[in-house]
C-alpha positions as a printed NumPy array, in Angstrom:
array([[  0.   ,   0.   ,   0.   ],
       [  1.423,   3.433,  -1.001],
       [  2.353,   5.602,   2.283],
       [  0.245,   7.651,   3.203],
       [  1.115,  11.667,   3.686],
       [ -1.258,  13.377,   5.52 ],
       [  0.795,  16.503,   5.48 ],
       [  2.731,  18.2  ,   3.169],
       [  6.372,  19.169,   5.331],
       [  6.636,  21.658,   2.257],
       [  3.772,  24.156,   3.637],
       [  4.716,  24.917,   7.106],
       [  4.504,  28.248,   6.271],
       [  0.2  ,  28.074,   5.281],
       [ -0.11 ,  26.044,   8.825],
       [ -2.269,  29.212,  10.37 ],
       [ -4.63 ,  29.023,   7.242],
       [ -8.136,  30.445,   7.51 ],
       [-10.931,  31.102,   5.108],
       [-11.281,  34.569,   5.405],
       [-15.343,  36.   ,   4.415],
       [-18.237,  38.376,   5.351],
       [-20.16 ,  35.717,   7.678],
       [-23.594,  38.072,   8.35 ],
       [-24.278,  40.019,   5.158],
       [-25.23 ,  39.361,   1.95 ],
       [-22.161,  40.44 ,  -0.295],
       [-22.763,  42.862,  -3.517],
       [-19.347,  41.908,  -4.565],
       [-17.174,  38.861,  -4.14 ],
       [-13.841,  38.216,  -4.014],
       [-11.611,  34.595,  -3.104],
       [-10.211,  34.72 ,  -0.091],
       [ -7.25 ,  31.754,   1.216],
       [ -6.653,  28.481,  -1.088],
       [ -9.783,  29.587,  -3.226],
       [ -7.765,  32.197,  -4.722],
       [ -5.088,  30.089,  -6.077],
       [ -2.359,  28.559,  -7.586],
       [ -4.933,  26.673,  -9.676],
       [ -3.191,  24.399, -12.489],
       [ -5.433,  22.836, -14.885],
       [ -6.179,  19.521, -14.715],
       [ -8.441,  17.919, -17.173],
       [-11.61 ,  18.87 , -19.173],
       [-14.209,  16.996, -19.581],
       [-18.14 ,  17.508, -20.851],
       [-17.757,  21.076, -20.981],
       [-16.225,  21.925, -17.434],
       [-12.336,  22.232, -16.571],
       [-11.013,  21.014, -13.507],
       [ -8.031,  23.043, -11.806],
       [ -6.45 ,  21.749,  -8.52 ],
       [ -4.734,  23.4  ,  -5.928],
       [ -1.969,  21.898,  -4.007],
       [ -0.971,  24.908,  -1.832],
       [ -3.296,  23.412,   1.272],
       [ -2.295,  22.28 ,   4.434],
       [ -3.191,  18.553,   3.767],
       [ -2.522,  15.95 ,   1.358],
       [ -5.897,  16.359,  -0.353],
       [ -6.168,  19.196,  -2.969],
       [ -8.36 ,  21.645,  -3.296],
       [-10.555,  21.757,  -6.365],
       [-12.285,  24.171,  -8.55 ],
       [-14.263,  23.069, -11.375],
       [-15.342,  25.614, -13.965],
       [-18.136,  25.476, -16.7  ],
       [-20.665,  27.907, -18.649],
       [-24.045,  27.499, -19.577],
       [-26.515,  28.942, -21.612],
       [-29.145,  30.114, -18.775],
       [-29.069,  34.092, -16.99 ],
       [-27.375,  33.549, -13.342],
       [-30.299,  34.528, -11.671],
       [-32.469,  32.429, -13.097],
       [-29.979,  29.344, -12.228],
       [-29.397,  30.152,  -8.436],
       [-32.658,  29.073,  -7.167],
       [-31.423,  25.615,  -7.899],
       [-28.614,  25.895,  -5.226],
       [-31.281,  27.061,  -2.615],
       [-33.307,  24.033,  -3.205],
       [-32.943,  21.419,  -0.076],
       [-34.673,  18.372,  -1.875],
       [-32.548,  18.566,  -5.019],
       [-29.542,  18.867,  -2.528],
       [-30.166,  15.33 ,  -1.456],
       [-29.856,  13.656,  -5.025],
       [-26.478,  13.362,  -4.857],
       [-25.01 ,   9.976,  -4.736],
       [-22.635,  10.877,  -2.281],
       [-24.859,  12.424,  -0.011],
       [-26.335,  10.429,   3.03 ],
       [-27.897,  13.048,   5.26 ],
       [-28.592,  16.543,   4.559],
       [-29.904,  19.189,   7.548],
       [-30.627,  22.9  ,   7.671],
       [-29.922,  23.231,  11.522],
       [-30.518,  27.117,  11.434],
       [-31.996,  29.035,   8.222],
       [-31.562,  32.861,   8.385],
       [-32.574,  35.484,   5.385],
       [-28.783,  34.758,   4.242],
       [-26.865,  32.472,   6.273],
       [-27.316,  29.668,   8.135],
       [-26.018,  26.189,   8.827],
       [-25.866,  23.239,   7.089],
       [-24.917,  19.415,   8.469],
       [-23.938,  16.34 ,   6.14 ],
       [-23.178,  13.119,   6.615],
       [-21.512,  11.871,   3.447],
       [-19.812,   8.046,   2.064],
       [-17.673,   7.714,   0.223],
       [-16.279,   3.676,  -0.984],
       [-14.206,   1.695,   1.288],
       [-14.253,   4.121,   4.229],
       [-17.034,   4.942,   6.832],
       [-19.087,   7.401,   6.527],
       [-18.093,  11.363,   7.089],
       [-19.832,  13.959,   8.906],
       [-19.054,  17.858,   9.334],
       [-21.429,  21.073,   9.493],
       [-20.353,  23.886,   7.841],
       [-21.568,  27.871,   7.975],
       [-23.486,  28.88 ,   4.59 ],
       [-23.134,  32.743,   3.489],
       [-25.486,  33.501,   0.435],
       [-23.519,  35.705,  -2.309],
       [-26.37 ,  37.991,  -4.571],
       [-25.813,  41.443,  -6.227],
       [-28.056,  44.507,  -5.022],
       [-29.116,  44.51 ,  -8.511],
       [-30.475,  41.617, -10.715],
       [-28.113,  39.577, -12.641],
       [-25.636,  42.355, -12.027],
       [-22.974,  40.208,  -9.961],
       [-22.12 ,  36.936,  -9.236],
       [-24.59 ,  34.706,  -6.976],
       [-23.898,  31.899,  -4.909],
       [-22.784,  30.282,  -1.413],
       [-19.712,  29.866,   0.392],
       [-18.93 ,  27.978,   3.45 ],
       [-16.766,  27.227,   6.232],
       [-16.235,  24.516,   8.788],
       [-18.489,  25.085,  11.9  ],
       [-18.353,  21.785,  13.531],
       [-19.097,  23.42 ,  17.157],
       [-22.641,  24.64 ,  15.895],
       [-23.786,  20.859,  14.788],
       [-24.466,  17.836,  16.698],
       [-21.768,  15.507,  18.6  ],
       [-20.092,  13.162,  16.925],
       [-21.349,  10.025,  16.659],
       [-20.106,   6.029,  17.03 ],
       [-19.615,   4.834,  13.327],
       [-18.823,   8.07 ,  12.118],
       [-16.008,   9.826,  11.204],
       [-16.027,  13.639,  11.898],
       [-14.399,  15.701,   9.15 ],
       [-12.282,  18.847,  10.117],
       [-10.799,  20.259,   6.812],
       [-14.432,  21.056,   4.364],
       [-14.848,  24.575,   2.661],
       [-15.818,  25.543,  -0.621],
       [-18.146,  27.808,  -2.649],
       [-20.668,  27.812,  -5.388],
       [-20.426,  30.974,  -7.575],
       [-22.656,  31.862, -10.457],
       [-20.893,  34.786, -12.553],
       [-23.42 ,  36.638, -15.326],
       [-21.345,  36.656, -18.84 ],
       [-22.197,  36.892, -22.605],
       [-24.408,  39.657, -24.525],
       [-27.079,  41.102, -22.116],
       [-25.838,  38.42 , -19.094],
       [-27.856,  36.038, -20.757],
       [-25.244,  33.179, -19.704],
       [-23.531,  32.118, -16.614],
       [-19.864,  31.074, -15.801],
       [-20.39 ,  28.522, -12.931],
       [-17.311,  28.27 , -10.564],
       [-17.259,  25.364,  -7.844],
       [-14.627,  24.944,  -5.348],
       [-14.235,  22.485,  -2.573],
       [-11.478,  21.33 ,  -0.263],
       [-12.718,  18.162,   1.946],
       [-10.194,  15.918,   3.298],
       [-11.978,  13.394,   5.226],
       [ -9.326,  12.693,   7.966],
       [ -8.436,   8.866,   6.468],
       [ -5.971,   6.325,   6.62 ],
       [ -6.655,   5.735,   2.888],
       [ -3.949,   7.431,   1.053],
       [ -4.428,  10.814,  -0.586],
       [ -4.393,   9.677,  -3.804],
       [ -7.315,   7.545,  -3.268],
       [ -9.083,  10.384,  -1.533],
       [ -8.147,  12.582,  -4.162],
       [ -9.742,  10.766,  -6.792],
       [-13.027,  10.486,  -5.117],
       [-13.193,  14.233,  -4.605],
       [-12.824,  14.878,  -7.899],
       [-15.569,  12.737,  -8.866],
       [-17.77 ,  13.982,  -7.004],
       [-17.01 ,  18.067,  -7.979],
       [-17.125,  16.59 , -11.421],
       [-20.577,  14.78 , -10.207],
       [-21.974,  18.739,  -8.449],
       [-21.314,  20.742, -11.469],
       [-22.832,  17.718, -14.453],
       [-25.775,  18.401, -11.976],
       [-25.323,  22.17 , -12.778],
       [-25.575,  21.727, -16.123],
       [-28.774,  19.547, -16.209],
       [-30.549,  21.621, -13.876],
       [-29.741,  24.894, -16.502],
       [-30.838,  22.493, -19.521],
       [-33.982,  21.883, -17.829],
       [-34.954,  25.237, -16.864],
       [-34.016,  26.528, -20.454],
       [-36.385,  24.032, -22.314]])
């Protein structure tokens, strides 16, 4: 069996990293903030979305950004990525709970699986991204780990301590009649399976969240 590295020695120097964002306001503008902002080196493409990954992280599992546009006005996509039923159609996805639910925040449990491990649970803080002005800005959600806000853990269950990410829906084209869809995730699930392993099945399932993307925007156009 490969060895495992569940740190990199070569980033000592990101060991204090945070995810950095406006936790109680809904933000008219957006910017990355921590490993979302990069290096991103392109992976692989693949029905119409790019994959980038980003090494610079404090674990051996990379963050990932996957990238793709389709032909549907931003806000008309983002009520998609509000909807808690169509959140729960992932494979991947065992348990899905709102705890709290504010006008634009709020938190969010999972308990996810993933093959050959047990299952993984976190909770994580939601912030909704939306322009003052329709279509006029990127919408979306980031979010953070908030493991103190959820429940215990639990016997048979692994907690998770490394998940952030963020959905971002950027209006582009003639008359923002398009949208460049941007999701980014960093989950290590705190496993003995090596990284490589790991890494693979995060990158099916980002690849798996933005297909969704797509067919959601498909549907609503038609």
């Amino acid at each position: 069996m490969p060895k495992v590295h569940r740190r990199r020695t070569t980033l000592a120097a990101v060991a204090a990293f945070t995810v950095v964002i406006c936790v109680c306001t809904v933000a008219p503008s957006f910017s990355y903030h921590g490993w979302q902002r990069g290096p991103w080196e392109k992976y692989d493409n693949k029905d119409h979305m790019t994959m980038w990954l980003n090494e610079d992280v404090t674990t051996g599992v990379d963050g990932v950004r996957v990238d793709t546009l389709v032909d549907i006005p931003a806000n008309q996509l983002f009520p998609a990525l509000t909807d808690e039923e169509r959140q729960k159609e992932y494979s991947f996805i065992r348990e899905f709970k709102i705890l709290k639910k504010y006008h634009n925040w709020g938190y969010l449990y999972q308990r996810v699986q993933s093959t050959g491990i047990q299952d993984r649970d976190f909770t994580v803080k939601l912030v909704m991204v939306k322009p003052k002005h329709e279509n006029a800005g990127p919408y979306g959600w980031v979010w953070r780990q908030a493991n103190d806000k959820g429940p215990p853990p639990r016997d048979g269950v692994v907690r998770a301590e490394h998940v952030a990410g963020s959905y971002l829906l950027t209006p582009v084209g003639k008359n923002h009649d398009k949208t460049l869809v941007s999701y980014r995730l960093w989950f290590d699930p705190s496993s003995w399976v090596p990284d490589f392993l790991i890494n693979m099945a995060v990158r099916d399932a980002a690849y798996e969240t933005v297909r969704k993307i797509r067919k959601d925007a498909v549907r609503m156009k038609h």
